[in-house]
FIDRENMI-638788 format. One record per atom (N, C-alpha, C): residue number from 1; residue in three letters; x, y, z; atom name. Coordinates in Angstrom, 3 decimals, always signed. Last residue first. Layout:
residues N
pos:code:u:v:w:site
NUM:ALA:X:Y:Z:CA .
...
END
This chain:
residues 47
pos:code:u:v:w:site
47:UNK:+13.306:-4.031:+12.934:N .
47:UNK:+12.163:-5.158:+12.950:CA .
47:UNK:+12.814:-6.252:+12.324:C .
46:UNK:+15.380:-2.322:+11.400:N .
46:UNK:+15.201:-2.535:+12.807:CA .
46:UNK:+14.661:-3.908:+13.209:C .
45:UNK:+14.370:-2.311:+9.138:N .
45:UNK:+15.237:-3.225:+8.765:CA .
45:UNK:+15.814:-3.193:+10.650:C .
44:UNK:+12.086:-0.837:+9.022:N .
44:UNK:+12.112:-2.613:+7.952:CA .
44:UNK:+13.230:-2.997:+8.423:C .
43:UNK:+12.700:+1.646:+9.614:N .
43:UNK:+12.126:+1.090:+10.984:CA .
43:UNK:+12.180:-0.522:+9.780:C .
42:UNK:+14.133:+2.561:+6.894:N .
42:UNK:+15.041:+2.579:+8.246:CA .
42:UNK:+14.242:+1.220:+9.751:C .
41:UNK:+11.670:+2.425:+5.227:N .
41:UNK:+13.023:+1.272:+5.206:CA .
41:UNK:+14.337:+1.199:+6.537:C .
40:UNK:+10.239:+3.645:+6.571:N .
40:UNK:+10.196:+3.230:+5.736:CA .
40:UNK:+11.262:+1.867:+5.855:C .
39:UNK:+11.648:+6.645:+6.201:N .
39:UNK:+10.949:+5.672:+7.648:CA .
39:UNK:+10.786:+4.384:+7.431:C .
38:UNK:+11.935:+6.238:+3.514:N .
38:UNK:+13.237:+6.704:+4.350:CA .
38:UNK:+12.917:+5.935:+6.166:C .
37:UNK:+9.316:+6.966:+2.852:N .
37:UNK:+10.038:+5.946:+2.664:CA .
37:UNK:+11.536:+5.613:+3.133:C .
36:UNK:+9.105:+9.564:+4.306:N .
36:UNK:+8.077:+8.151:+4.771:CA .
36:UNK:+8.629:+6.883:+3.767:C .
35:UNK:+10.504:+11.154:+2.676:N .
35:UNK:+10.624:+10.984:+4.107:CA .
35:UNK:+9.996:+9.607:+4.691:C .
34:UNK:+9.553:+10.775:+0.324:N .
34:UNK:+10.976:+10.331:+0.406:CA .
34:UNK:+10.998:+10.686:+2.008:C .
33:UNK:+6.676:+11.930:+1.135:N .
33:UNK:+6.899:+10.657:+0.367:CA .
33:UNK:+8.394:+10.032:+0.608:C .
32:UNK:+7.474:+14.755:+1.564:N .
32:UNK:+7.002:+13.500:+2.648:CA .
32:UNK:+6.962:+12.409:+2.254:C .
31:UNK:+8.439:+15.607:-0.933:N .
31:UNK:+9.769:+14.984:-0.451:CA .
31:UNK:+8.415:+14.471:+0.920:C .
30:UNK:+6.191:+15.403:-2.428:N .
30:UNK:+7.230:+14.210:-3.194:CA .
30:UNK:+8.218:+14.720:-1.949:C .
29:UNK:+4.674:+17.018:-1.160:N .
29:UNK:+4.078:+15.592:-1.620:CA .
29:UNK:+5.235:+14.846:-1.708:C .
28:UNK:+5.820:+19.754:-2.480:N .
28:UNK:+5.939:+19.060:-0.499:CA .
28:UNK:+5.617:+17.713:-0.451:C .
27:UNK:+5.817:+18.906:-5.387:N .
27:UNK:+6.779:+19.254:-4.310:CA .
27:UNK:+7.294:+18.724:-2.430:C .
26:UNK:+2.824:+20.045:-4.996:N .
26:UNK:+3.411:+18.600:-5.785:CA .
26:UNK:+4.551:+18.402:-4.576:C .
25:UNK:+2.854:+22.155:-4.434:N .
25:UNK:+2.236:+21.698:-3.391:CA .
25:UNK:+2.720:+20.067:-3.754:C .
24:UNK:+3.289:+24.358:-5.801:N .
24:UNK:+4.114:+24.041:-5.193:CA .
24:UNK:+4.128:+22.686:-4.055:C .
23:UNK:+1.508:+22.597:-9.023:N .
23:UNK:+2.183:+23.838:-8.623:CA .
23:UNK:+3.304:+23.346:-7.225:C .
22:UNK:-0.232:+21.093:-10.115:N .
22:UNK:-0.194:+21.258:-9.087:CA .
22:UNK:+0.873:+22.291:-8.370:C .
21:UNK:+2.126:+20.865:-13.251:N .
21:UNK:+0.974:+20.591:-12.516:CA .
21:UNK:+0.733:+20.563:-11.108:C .
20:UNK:+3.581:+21.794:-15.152:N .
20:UNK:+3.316:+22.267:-14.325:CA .
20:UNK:+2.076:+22.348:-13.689:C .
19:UNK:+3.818:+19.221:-17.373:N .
19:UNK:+2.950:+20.425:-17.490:CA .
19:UNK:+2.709:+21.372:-16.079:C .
18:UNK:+6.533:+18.268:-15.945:N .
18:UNK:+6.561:+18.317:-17.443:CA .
18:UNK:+4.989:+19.535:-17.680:C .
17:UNK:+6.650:+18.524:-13.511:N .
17:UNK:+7.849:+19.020:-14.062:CA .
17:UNK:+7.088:+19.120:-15.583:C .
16:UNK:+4.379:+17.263:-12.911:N .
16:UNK:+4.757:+18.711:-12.105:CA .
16:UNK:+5.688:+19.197:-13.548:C .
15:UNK:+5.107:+14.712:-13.724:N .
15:UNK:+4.234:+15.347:-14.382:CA .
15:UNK:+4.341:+16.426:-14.227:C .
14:UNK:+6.604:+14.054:-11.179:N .
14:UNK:+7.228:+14.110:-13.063:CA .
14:UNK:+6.030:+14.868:-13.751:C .
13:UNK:+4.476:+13.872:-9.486:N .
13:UNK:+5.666:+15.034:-9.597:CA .
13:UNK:+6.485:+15.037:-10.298:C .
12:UNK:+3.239:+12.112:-10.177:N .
12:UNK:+2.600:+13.089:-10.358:CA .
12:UNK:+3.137:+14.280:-10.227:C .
11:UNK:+4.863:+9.913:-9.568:N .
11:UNK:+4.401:+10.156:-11.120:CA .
11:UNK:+3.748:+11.546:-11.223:C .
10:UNK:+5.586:+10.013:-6.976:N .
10:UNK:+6.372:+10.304:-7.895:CA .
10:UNK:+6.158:+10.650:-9.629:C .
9:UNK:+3.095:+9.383:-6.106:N .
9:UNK:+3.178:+10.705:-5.658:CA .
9:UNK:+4.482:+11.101:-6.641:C .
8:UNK:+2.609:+6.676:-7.054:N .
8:UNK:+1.777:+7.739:-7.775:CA .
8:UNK:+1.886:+9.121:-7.501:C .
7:UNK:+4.570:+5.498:-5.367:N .
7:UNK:+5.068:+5.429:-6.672:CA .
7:UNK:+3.768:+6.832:-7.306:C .
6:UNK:+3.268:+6.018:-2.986:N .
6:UNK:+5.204:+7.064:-3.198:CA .
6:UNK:+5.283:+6.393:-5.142:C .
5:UNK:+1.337:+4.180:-2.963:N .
5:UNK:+1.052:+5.680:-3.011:CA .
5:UNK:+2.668:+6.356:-3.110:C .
4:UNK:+2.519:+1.761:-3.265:N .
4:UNK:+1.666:+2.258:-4.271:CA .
4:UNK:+1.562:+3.557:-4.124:C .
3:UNK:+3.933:+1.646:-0.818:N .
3:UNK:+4.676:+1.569:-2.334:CA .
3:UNK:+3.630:+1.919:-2.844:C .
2:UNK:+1.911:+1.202:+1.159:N .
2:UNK:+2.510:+2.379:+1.371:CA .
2:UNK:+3.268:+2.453:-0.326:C .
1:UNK:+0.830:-1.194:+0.000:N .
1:UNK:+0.000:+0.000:+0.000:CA .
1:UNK:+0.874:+1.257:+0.000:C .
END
């Protein structure tokens, strides 16, 4: 689940780039995404 949503938050912030979509808000999306996968894999490999 959590992979499905950082892969569609990444597609939608390539898109950002290509028709300036969503403006600045894409952005904050795509780095909590690389934060919560960063959690992510740091607490996966604690456990």
């Amino acid at each position: 689940m959590l992979w499905t949503i950082l892969i569609i938050l990444v597609v939608l912030w390539l898109l950002g780039f290509i028709g300036h979509f969503g403006g600045n808000l894409i952005h904050v999306l795509i780095v909590v995404a690389v934060i919560i996968l960063i959690y992510n894999l740091v607490s996966g490999r604690r456990g």
